[in-house]
N, C-alpha and C positions, 0 to 999 in steps of 0.2 A: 451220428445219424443212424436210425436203425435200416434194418435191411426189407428187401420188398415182403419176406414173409412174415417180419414182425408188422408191418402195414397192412398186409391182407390180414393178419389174423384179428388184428384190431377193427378194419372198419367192417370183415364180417359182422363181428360182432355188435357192433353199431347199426349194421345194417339189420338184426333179426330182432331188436331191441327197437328199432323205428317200427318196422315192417307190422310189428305186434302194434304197434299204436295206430299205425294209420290204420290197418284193418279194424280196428275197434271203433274207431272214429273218420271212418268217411264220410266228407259232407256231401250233402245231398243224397242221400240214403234213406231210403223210409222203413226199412229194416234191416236188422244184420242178425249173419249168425257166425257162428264160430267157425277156426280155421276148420276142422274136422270136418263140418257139416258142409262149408263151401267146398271143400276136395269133392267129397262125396255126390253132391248136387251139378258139380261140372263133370264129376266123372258120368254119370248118370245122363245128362243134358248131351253130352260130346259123343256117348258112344252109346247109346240106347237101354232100355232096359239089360236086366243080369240077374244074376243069382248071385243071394247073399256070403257065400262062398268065393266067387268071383270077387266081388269087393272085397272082401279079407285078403284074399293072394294079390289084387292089386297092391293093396297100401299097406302088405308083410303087417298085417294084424290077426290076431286073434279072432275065429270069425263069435266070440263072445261078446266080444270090447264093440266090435262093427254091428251088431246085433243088437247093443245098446243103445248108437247111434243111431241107427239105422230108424230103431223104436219114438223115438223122441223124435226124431223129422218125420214120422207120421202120422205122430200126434198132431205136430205141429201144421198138418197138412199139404207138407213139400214133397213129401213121397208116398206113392202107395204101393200095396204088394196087389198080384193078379196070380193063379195057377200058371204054370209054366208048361206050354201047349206039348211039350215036348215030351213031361215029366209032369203029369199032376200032383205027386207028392210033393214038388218042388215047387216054389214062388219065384216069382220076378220083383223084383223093385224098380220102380221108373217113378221119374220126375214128374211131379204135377204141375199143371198149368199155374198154380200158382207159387211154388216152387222153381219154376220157370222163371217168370216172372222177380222173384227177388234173386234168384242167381243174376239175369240179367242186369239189372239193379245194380248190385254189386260191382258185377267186371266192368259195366260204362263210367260208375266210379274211381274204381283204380286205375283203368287205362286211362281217363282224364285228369287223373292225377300225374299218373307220367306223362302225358303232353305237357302240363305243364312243368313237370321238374325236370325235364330234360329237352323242350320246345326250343331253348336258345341255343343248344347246343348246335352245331353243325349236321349236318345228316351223316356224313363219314360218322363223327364221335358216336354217334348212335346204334349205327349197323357194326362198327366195332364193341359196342357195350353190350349187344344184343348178342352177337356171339363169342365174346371171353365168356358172355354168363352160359353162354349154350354148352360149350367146351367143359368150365367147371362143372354146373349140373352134371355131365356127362359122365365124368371124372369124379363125381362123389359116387353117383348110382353105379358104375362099374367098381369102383374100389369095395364099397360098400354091399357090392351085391343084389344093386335092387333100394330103391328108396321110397318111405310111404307117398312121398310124392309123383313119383315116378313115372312117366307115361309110353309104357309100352305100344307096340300099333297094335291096332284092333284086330283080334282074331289069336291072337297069339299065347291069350290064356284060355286054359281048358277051362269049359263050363262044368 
């Protein structure tokens, strides 16, 4: 019999191997975009406009790489930039309405996917699954120092 951390370590990995499929394939979706661009678009959506700077320190990237992103959901018309009232040499990026709109798309997708893959379960199993994953999360981003997923509370990063 193996031990609980050769079981964690396995069905992580089952777990980031599904996660990639489902997100690529959520039904009832009339668009999708990639993990990078949904980070980006919820971060954007949940805590309001920012500087492109600020998303790079969010998601410990390169503000290059996020720049690159950033450019292509532009294109795409999910985000726009505006001068930054503060700093006119500085831009904001905020989510557009219709960037909105396929974020939202998206998250009522996956959260009805967990209703359904975890609806029979008891409501205890649930609130306990809800936070071991709170704990680990926690436990990666403190070990790790910060993870591009990460969500610090609002206010806490320098603009």
């Amino acid at each position: 019999m193996t031990d609980a951390q050769d079981r964690i370590e396995r069905e992580l990995t089952l777990l980031v191997r599904r996660t990639q499929r489902i997100h690529l394939r959520l039904p009832g979706v009339a668009r999708h975009v990639d993990r990078s661009a949904y980070s980006i678009l919820g971060r954007l959506h949940d805590d309001g406009p920012m500087r492109l700077t600020t998303l790079a320190t969010l998601f410990t990237l390169d503000v290059s790489t996020v720049s690159r992103q950033v450019q292509a959901l532009q294109t795409e018309g999910l985000i726009s930039r505006s001068a930054d009232p503060g700093d006119r040499r500085a831009a904001l990026i905020e989510i557009t309405a219709h960037g909105t709109e396929v974020l939202l798309g998206m998250r009522a997708a996956r959260r009805e996917l967990l209703r359904e893959l975890t609806g029979e379960w008891p409501a205890e199993d649930r609130e306990r699954f809800a936070d071991l994953l709170e704990r680990f999360n926690d436990g990666v981003a403190d070990r790790l120092g910060g993870a591009p997923d990460s969500l610090p509370q609002k206010g806490l990063i320098p603009e």
